[in-house]
Every structure is written in structure tokens, then in C-alpha cells.
C-alpha positions in Angstrom: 97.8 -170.8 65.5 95.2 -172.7 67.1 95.5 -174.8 70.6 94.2 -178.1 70.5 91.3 -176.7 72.7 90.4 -174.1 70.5 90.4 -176.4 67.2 87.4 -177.4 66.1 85.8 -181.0 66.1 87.2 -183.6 63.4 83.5 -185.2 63.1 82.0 -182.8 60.3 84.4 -183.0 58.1 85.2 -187.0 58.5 81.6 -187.4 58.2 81.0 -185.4 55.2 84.1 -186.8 53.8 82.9 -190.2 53.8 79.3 -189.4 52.7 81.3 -188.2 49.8 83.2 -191.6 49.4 80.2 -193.7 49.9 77.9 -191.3 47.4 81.3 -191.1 44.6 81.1 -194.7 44.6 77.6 -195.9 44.6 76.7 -196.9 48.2 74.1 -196.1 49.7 75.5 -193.5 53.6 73.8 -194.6 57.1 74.3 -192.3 60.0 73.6 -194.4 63.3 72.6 -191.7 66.0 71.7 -191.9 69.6 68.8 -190.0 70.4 68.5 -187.4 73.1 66.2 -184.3 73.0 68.4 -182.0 71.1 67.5 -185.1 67.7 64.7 -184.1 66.2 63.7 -187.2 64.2 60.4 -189.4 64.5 60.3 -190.4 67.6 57.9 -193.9 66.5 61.2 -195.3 64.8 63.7 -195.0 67.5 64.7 -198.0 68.9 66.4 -198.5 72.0 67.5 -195.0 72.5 68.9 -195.0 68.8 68.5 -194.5 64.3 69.7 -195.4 61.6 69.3 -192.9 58.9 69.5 -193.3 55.2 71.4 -190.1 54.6 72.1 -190.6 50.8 70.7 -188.1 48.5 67.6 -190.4 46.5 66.4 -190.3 50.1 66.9 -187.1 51.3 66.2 -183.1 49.8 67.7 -180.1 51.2 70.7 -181.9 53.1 73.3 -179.9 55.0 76.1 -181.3 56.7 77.1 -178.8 58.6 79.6 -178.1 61.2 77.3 -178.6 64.4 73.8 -180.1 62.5 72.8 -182.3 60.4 69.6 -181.1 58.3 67.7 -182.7 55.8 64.0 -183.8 54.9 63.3 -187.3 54.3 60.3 -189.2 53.9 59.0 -192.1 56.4 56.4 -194.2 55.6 55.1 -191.7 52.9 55.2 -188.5 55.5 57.8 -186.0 54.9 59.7 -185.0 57.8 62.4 -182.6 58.6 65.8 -184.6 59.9 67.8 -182.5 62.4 71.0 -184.4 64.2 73.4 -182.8 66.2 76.8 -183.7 64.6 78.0 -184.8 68.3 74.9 -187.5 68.8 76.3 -189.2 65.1 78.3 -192.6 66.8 78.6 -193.9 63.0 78.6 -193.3 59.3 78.6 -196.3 56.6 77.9 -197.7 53.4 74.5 -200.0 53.6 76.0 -202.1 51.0 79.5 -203.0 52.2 79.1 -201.5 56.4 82.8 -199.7 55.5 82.5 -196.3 57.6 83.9 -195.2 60.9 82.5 -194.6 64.1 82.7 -192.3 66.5 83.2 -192.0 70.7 80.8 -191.1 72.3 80.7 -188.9 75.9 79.3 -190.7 78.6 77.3 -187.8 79.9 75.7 -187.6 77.0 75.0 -190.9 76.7 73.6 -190.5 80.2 71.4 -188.1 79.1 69.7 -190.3 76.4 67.7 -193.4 76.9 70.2 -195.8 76.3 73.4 -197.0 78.9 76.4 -195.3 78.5 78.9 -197.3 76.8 82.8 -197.6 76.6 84.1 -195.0 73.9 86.9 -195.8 71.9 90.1 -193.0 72.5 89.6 -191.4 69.2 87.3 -192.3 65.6 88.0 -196.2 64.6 87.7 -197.6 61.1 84.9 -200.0 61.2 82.6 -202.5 59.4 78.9 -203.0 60.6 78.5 -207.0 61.2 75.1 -207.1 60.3 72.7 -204.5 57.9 70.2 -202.2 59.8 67.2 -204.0 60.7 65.7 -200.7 59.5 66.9 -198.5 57.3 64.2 -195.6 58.5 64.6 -192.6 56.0 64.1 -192.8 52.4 62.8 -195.3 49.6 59.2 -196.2 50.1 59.7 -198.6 48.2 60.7 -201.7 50.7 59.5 -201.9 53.9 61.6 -201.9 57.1 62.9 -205.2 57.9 61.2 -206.0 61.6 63.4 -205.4 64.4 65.0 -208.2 66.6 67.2 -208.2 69.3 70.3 -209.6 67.4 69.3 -206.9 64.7 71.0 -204.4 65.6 74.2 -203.5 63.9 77.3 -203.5 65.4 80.6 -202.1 64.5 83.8 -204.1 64.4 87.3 -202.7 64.3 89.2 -202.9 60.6 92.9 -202.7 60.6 
């Protein structure tokens, strides 16, 4: 029987859960990640310390949702790239379409660490809807252009009872 220390992280398997969800019913999965040096993404579309990732399969090849990473290849601005997120850097996984997901706490040393301030973590994962679409939706279809990034932009997540 395993200890509530030794038991591993909830993440991976909520956020491959609702991947699944958002992919069974036609909406379109965002990962918003805060950046630190253990994300390998490009660098030129991170803004303010953080990414928002079009995770669902017409945009990516070779994903894996693993456990402790998150791997995939995903074009950006016609230049393939390979996509590797740390599972515990993911603060939020939703539907572009409808924002239904759920986000995540985040550790404040972590946060630290990253270019962003640390902010207030919730106790444990929270149902949420994003208020406002990604001002850029950075990996996948070449087909639209990123939306230009404004302060009030930026999504945010709002609690759903």
C-alpha cells in the first residue's frame, strides 16, 4: 500500500484525461506553461515568463504525455520544433473553443525560479474556464496568424462550481 508521500503526482493522468475529453469531443487542448530552464520550447514566443500550446493532435506529431514530460513536435511559423514540458511547469489544460479545463498549483519556488512573480496557488487542482482566448495560440496550424499580444490578453482562469 502506498503513503501519500510515495504516491505519485495526480497531474499526468488529469491532464491526459482531459486532453482525451477535449480531443473525444472536438475541441481543440491548450497547455498554459510557465517557462523555466528545464521547458524546452521557442524561446521568441514566450511571453512574460509563460505559453500557451496548442497540444491537439492536427498540430502536433509524435506526442507523449508522459508521467514526468511532455514531448511532441509542433510547427511555429512554418519551423518544426521539438516541444518538451516538464509535467510540473503545466498550470492549465483547456479547450480553445469553450476555456473548460482545470488548472493546476503551482510551487512558489519554482515559480521563483522562472521569470515570472510567484503567485498564490490554489490548495489542490480547480475546475476552471479561461475568461478570455489565448492571444496566441503558438504551436500548430499555419494557417492563422497569432493574434498580437496585449496586456489584457492574457488568459485567465476563473473558478467553476
Amino acid at each position: 500500500m502506498l503513503n501519500a508521500p510515495d504516491a505519485s503526482s495526480t497531474r499526468p493522468y488529469l491532464l491526459r484525461a482531459l486532453h482525451e475529453w477535449c480531443t473525444d469531443n472536438g475541441y481543440t487542448p491548450y497547455l498554459a506553461v510557465v517557462v523555466d530552464e528545464t521547458v524546452q520550447v521557442p524561446m521568441e514566443h514566450v511571453k512574460n515568463g509563460e505559453i500557451v500550446l496548442n497540444v491537439g493532435y492536427d498540430a502536433t506529431a509524435g506526442m507523449t504525455l508522459g508521467n514526468e514530460f511532455i514531448e511532441f513536435k509542433a510547427r511555429f511559423g512554418g519551423v518544426p520544433r521539438e516541444i518538451i514540458v516538464p509535467v510540473n511547469r503545466v498550470m492549465a489544460i483547456y479547450a480553445r473553443e469553450n476555456g473548460q479545463g482545470m488548472s493546476f498549483p503551482m510551487s512558489a519556488a519554482k515559480d521563483s525560479a522562472a521569470s515570472t512573480p510567484p503567485r498564490p496557488a490554489p490548495a489542490r487542482p480547480v475546475l476552471s474556464a479561461v475568461d478570455t482566448p489565448p492571444a496566441h495560440p503558438d504551436a500548430g496550424s499555419d494557417d492563422e496568424p497569432p493574434a498580437p499580444a496585449t496586456p489584457s490578453s492574457r488568459p485567465t482562469l476563473k473558478r467553476v462550481k
